[in-house]
C-alpha positions as CSV (number, residue, x, y, z in Angstrom):
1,X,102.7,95.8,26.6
2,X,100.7,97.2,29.9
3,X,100.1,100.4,29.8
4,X,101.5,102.7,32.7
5,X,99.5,104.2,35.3
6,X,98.5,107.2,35.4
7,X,99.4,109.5,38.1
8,X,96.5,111.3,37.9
9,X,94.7,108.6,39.1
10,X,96.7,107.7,42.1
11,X,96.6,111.3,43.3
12,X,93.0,111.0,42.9
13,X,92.9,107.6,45.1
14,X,94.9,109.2,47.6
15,X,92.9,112.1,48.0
16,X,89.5,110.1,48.3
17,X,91.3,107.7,50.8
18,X,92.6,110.9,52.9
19,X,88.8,112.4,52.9
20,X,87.1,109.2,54.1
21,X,89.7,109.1,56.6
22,X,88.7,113.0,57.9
23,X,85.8,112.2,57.8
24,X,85.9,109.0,59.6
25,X,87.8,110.7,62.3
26,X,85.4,113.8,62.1
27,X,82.4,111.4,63.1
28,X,84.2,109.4,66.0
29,X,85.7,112.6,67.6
30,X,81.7,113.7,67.4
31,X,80.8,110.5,69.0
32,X,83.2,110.6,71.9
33,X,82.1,114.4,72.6
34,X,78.8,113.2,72.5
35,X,79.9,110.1,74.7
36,X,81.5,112.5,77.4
37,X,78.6,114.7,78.0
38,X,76.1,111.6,77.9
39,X,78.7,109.9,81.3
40,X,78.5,114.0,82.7
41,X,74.8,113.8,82.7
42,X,74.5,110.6,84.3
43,X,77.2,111.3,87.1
44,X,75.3,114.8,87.7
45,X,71.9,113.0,87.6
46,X,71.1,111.6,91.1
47,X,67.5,110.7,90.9
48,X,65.5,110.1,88.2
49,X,65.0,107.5,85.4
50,X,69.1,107.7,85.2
51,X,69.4,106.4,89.2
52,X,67.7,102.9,87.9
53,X,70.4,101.7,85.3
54,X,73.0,104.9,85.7
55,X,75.7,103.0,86.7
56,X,75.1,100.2,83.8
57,X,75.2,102.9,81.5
58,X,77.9,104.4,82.7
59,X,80.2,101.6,82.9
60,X,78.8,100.8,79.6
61,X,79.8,104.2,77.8
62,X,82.8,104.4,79.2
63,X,83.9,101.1,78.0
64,X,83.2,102.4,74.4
65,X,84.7,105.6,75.1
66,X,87.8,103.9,76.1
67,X,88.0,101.6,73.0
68,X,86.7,104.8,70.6
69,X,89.3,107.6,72.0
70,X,92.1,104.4,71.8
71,X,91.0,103.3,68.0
72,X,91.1,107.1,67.2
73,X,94.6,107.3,68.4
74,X,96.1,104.1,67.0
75,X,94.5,105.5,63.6
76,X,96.0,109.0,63.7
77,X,99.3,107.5,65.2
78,X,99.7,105.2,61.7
79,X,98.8,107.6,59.6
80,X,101.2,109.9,61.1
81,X,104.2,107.4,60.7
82,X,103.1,106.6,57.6
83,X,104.0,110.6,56.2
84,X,101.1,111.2,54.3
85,X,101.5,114.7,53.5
86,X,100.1,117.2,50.7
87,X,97.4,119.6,49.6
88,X,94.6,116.8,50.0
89,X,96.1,115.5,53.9
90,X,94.1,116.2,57.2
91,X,95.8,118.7,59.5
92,X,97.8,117.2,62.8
93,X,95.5,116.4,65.0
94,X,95.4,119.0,68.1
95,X,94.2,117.7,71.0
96,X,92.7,119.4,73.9
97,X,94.3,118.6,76.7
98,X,93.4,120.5,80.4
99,X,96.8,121.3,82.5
100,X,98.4,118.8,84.3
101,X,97.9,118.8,88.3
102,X,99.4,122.2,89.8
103,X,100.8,120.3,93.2
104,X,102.8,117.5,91.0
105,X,106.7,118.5,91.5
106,X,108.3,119.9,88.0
107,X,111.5,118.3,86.9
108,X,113.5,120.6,84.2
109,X,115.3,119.2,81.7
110,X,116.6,121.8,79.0
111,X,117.4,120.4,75.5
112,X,121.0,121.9,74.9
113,X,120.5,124.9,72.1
114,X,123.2,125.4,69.5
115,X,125.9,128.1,70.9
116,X,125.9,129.9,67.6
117,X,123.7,130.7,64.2
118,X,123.7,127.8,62.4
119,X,123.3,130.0,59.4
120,X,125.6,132.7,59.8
121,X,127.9,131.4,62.8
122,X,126.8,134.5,64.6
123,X,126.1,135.0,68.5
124,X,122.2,133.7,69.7
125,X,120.4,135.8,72.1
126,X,117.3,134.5,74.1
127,X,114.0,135.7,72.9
128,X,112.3,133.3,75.4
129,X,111.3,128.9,75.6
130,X,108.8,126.6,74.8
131,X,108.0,124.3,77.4
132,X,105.9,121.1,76.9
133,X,104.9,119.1,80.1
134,X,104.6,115.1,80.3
135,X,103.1,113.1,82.9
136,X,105.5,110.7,84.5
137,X,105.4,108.4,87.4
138,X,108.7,107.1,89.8
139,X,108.4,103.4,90.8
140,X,107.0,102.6,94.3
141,X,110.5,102.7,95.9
142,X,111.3,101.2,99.6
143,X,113.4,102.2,102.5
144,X,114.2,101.4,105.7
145,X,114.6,104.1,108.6
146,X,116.8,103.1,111.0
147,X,116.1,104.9,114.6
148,X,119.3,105.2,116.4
149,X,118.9,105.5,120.2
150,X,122.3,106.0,121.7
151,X,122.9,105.1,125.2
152,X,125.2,107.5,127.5
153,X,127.0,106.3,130.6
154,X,127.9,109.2,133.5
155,X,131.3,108.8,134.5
156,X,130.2,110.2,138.4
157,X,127.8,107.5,138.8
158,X,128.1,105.2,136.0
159,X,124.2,105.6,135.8
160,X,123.1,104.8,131.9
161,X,121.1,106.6,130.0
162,X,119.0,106.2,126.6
163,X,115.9,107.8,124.9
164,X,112.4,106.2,125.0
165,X,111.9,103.9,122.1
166,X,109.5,105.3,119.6
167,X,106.0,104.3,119.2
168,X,105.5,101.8,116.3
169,X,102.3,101.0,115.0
170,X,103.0,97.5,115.3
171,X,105.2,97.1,118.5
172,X,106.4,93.3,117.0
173,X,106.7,94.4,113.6
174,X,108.8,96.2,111.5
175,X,105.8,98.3,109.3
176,X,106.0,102.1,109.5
177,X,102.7,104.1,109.5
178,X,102.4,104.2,105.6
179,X,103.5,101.0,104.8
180,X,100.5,100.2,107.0
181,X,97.8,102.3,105.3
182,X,98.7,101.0,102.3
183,X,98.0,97.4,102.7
184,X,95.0,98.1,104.3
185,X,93.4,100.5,101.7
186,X,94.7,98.0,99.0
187,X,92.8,95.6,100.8
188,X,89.9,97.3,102.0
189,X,89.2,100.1,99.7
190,X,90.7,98.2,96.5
191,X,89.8,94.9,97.4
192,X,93.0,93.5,96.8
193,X,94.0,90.7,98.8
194,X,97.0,89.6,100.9
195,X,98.1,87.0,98.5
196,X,98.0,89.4,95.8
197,X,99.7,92.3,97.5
198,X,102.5,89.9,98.9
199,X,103.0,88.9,95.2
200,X,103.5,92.4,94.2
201,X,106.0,92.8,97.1
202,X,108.0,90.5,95.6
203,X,108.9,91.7,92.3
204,X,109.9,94.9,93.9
205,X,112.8,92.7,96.1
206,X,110.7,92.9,99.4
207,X,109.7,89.7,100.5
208,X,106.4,89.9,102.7
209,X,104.6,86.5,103.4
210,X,100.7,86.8,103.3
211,X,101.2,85.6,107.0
212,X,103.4,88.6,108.0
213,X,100.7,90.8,106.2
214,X,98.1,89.3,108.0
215,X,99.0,90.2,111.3
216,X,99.9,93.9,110.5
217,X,96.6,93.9,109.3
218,X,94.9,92.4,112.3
219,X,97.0,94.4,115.1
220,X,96.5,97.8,112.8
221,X,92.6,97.2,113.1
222,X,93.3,96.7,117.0
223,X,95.3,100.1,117.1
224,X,92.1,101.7,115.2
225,X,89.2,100.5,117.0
226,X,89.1,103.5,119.2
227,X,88.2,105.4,116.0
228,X,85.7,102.9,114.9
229,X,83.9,103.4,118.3
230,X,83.5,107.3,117.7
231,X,82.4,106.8,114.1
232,X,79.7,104.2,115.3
233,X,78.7,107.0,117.9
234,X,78.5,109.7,115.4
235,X,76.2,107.3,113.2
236,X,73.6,106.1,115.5
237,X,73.3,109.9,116.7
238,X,71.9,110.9,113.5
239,X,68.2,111.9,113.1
240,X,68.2,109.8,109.9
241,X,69.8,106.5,108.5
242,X,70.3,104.8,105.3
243,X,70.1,101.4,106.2
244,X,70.7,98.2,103.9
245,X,72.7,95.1,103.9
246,X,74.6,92.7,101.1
247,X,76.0,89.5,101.1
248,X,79.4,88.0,101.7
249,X,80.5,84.8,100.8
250,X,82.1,83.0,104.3
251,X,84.2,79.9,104.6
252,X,83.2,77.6,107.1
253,X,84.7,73.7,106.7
254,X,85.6,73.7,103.2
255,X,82.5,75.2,101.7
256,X,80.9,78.9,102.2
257,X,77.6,80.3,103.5
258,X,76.4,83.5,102.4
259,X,77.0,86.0,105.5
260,X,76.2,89.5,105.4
261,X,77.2,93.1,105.9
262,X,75.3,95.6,107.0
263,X,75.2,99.5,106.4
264,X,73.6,102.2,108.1
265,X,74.7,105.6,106.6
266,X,73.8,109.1,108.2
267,X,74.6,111.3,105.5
268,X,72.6,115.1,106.6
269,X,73.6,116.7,103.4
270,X,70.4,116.3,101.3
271,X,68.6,118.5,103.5
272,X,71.2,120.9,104.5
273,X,72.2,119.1,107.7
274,X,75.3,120.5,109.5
275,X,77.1,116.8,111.0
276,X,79.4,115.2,108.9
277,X,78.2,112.1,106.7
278,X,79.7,108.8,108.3
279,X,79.2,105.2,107.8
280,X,78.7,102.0,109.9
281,X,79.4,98.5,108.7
282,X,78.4,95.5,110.5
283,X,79.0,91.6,109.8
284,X,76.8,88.9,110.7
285,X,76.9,84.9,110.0
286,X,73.4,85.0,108.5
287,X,70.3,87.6,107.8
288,X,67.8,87.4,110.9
289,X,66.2,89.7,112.5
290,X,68.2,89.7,115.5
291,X,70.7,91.1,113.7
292,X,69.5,95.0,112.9
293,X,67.4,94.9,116.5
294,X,71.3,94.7,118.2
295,X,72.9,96.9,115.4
296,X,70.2,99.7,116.2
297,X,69.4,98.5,120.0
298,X,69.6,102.2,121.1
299,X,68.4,103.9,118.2
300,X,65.2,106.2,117.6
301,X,64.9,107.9,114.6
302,X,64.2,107.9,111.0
303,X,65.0,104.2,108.9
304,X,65.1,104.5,105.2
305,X,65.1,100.6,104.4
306,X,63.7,98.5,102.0
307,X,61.2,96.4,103.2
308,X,62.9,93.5,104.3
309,X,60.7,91.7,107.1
310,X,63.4,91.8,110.0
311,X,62.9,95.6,110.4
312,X,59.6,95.4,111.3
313,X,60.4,95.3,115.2
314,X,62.3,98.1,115.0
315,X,58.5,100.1,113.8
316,X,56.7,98.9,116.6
317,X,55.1,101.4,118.8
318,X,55.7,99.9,122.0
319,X,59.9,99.4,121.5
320,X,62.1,100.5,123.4
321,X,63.5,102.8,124.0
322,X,61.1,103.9,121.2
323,X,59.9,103.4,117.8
324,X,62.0,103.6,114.8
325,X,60.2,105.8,111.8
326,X,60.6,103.5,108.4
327,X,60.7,105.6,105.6
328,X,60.4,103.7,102.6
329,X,62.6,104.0,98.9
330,X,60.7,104.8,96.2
331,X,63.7,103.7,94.4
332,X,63.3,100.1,95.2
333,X,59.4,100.6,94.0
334,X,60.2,102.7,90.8
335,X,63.1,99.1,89.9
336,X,60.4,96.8,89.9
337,X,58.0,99.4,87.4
338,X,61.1,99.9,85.5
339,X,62.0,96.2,85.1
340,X,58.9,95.4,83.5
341,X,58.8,98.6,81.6
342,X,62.5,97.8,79.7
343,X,62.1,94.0,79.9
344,X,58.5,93.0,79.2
345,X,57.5,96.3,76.9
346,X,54.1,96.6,79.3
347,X,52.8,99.8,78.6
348,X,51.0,100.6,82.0
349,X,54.5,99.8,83.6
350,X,56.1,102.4,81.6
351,X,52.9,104.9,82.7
352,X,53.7,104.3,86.4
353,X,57.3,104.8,85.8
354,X,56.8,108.5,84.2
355,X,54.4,108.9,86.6
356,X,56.9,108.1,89.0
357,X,59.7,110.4,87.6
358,X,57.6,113.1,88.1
359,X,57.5,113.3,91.7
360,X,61.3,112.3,91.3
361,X,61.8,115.8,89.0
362,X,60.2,117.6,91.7
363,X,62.0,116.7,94.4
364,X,65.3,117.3,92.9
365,X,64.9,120.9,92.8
366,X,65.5,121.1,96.8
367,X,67.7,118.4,97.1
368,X,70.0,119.7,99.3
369,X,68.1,122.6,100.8
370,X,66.9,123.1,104.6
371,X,64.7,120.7,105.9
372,X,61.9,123.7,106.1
373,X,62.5,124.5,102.1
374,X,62.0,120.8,101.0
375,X,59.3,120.4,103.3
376,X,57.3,123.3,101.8
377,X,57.8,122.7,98.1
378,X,56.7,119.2,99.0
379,X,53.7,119.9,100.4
380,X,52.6,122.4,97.6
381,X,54.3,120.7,94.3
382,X,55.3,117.2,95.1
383,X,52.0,115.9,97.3
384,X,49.5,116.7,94.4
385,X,51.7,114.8,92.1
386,X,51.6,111.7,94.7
387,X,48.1,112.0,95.3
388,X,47.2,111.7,91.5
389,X,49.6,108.5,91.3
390,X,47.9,107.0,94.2
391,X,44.7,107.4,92.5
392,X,46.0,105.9,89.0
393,X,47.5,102.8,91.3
394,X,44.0,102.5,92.9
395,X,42.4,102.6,89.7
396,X,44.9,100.5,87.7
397,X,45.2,97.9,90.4
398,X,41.7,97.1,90.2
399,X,41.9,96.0,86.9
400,X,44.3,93.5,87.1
401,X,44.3,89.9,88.8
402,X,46.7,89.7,91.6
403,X,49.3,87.1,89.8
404,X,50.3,90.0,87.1
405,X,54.0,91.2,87.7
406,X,52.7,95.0,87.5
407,X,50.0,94.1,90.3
408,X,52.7,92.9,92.6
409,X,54.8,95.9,91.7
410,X,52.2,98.4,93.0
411,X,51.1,96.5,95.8
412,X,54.8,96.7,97.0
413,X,53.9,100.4,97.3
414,X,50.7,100.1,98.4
415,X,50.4,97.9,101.4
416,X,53.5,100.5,102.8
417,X,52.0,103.6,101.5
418,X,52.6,105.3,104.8
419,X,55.9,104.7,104.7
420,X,56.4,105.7,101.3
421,X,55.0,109.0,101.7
422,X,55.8,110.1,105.0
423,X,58.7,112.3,103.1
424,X,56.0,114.9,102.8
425,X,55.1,115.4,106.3
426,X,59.0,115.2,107.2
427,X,61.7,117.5,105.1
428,X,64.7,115.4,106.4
429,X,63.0,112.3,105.1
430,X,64.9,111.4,101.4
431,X,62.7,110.1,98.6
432,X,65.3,107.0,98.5
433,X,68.0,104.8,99.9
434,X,70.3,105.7,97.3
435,X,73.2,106.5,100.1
436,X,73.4,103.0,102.1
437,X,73.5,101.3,98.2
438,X,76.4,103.4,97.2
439,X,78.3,102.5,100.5
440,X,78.1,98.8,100.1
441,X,78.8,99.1,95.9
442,X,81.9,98.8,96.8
443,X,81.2,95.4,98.9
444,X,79.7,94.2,95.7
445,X,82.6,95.2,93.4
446,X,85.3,93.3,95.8
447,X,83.8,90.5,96.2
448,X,84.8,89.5,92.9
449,X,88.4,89.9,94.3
450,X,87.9,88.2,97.6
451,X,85.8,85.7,96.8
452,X,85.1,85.1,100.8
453,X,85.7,85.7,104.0
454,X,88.2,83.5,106.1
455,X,86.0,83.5,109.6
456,X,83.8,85.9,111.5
457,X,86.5,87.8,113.1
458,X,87.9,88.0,109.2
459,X,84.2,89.8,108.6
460,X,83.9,92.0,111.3
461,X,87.3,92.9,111.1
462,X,86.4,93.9,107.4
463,X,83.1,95.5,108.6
464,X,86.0,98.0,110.8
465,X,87.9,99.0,108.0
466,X,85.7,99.6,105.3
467,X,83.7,101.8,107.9
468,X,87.0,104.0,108.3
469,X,87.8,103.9,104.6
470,X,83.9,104.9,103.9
471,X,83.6,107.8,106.4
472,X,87.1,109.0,105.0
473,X,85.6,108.9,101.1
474,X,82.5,110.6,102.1
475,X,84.2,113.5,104.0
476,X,86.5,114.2,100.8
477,X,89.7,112.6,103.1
478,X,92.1,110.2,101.1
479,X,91.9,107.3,103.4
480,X,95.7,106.0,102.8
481,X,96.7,109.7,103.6
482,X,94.3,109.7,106.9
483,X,95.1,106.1,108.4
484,X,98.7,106.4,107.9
485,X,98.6,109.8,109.8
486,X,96.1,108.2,112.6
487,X,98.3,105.1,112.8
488,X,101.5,107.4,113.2
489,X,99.5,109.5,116.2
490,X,96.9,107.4,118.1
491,X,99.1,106.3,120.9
492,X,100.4,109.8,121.9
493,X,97.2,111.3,121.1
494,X,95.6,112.2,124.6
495,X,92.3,110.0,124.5
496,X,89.9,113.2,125.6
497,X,91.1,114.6,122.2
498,X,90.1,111.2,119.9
499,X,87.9,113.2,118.1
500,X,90.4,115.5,116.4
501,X,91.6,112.1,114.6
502,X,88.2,111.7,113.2
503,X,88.0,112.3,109.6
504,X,85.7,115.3,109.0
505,X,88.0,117.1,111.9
506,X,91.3,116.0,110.3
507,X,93.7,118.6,109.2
């Protein structure tokens, strides 16, 4: 006959099984602290070894956080159902949780409260509530406003009389100002196309052909071009650009050709500027030089580029209406040190990468100060530090034969050492082009979702729109928010007074 268990050793089980589960969820709570303050640090960090491979990491950590916080939660949430309860259990789990957005309306509902003592049947007084708050949303819902216009007849004169119509966006459609915006942020800003947004229509009962879409897309970017104008204005006014371009698949007879968009960002803030940032999109079938030369035609100012060939008019002492200043990235040079650093393990390409970071540490510290300030700690803290890495590049250089990868890397910098270190003569110089390659990461990202564009018009059109959509983001501005209230204005808006549309002056 078997013999019985014995309880003992079940509670014993159960408790060892309950402390490996603590402790389990004791180390993966650690981890995703650790994992949220590792993301903090690279969002903060703007220069540095982090600006190389940030946003791999980043997209990286927050991939495990994501699947971390979600195991942690499925584990709790079994264990929970499952009752396990007694001296040896882990205490509910009590999450800290920050309040949920002030400005969202609050909808009551009051969980009915017995009307008398359900131990004694006597009368309950109020002593005060608990009230716990969950985030819900309300489905997208539709509407359509019907403008009534009556007419009146005079019974002296039998003269008739009726209102104005109202100003529509679209005068042949039927699209109100935020329907508008909304399809063309989707589309611009979330890089979701027509098809896709016509699809999603649909299962909400409102049939809108990709056709129909189109040309409320097209006429909207007609109604905002006057913007567009003052934004490109704004831009090529600037003492400084970010300038940098990316490719865009483009259909032409049943295959595509890599086209391009361009960028050229003026963005004052790093050295305390007082304009607005803004930025400038342009498309263009192919990548010659011609290109930039009309884009910047009437330009003269400061260029931080990388050193792609068809700038090098634009440097020439004798254009007019007069020479462009390049301004190199160190970023660009610092990747290629980096590359071989993480990739082939070279030790003298780790050496020029620290060496490298250093200047980066020290110019962080005025990042965002006058143009005076950063020019003065650069000339007493940052210009030694380049000095000695010239002299290690010099030295290094001339040990190696000119078909190593880490040769190639520092002639890069070399043969364009004045325009890598004009920053120190110049505060409103920046060490990189950091800005122009955040404004076209989003390019990058949609193209995924795009996959081309239809024609030329199609690009330039796009090159509009994610210009407005850009400036908006970089000036704090929701852009749906903005381009529905433009769209809803610009044709009553007196034209001498365009500017108050503009984002940074929109209210």
């Amino acid at each position: 006959m078997t013999a019985a268990p014995d309880p003992a050793d079940d509670v014993e089980a159960l408790r060892a099984a309950l402390a490996a589960e603590r402790e389990a969820r004791i180390a993966a709570e650690a981890m995703i602290a650790h994992l949220k303050l590792v993301i903090a640090k690279l969002r903060h960090d703007k220069f540095g070894a982090s600006s190389e491979r940030g946003r791999k990491l980043i997209d990286q950590m927050e991939l495990e956080l994501g699947d971390l916080v979600a195991t942690v939660a499925e584990d709790a949430t079994r264990a929970e159902g499952q009752g396990r309860e007694g001296p040896g259990a882990p205490p509910p789990r009590k999450p800290v949780r920050g309040p949920l957005p002030a400005h969202l309306p609050r909808e009551r509902v009051v969980i009915p409260s017995p009307s008398a003592c359900p131990c004694c049947g006597g009368k309950l007084s109020k002593l005060g509530e608990d009230i716990t708050e969950t985030l819900e949303v309300v489905p997208r819902s539709w509407k359509v406003v019907q403008t009534v216009r009556e007419r009146l007849s005079c019974r002296s004169c039998e003269t008739i009389t009726q209102p104005p119509a109202p100003f529509h966006p679209i005068s042949r459609g039927r699209a109100g100002p935020n329907l508008l915006a909304m399809i063309l942020e989707a589309k611009y800003g979330q890089h979701l196309p027509l098809n896709r947004q016509s699809e999603t229509f649909a299962q909400e009962g409102v049939e809108l052909s990709v056709s129909t879409l189109a040309d409320w897309v097209g006429t909207a970017a007609a109604v905002l071009s006057p913007i567009h104008a003052l934004i490109r204005a704004h831009v090529l006014a600037a003492e400084r650009l970010h300038g940098d371009d990316t490719t865009v698949p483009l259909l032409a007879r049943g295959k595509t050709v890599t086209a391009r968009l361009w960028t050229y960002v003026r963005d004052d803030r790093p050295f305390a500027g007082p304009a607005p940032p803004a930025a400038l999109f342009q498309f263009s079938r192919d990548r010659t030089a011609e290109h930039p030369r009309r884009h910047l035609a009437s330009y003269t100012g400061i260029l931080q580029a990388d050193a792609y060939a068809g700038f090098g008019e634009l440097y020439r002492p004798d254009r007019e209406p007069g020479p462009i200043t390049e301004a190199a990235c160190w970023a660009h040079f610092r990747r290629q040190a980096f590359e071989l650093a993480e990739i082939a393990r070279a030790p003298l390409a780790a050496e020029a990468v620290r060496r490298i970071d250093r200047v980066f540490d020290a110019e962080r510290e005025v990042n965002g100060r006058s143009a005076a300030d950063r020019l003065q700690n650069r000339q007493t803290v940052v210009a030694p530090l380049v000095a000695d890495l010239h002299a290690w590049m010099l030295e290094t250089r001339g040990r190696m034969s000119r078909h190593n990868d880490l040769a190639k890397a520092l002639d890069y910098a070399l043969k364009r050492w004045k325009a890598f270190t004009g920053f120190l003569a110049d505060g409103r110089v920046c060490l990189t082009n950091n800005a122009a390659e955040r404004a076209l990461r989003g390019v990058a990202l949609g193209r995924k979702a795009w996959l081309f564009a239809g024609s030329d018009r199609g690009g330039e059109r796009a090159a509009v729109m994610i210009s407005l959509i850009t400036t908006a983001k970089l000036n704090d501005v929701d852009p749906r928010a903005w381009l529905a209230d433009v769209l809803a204005r610009i044709a009553n808006h007196p034209a001498s007074r365009l500017d108050d549309l503009l984002p940074w002056n929109w209210k």
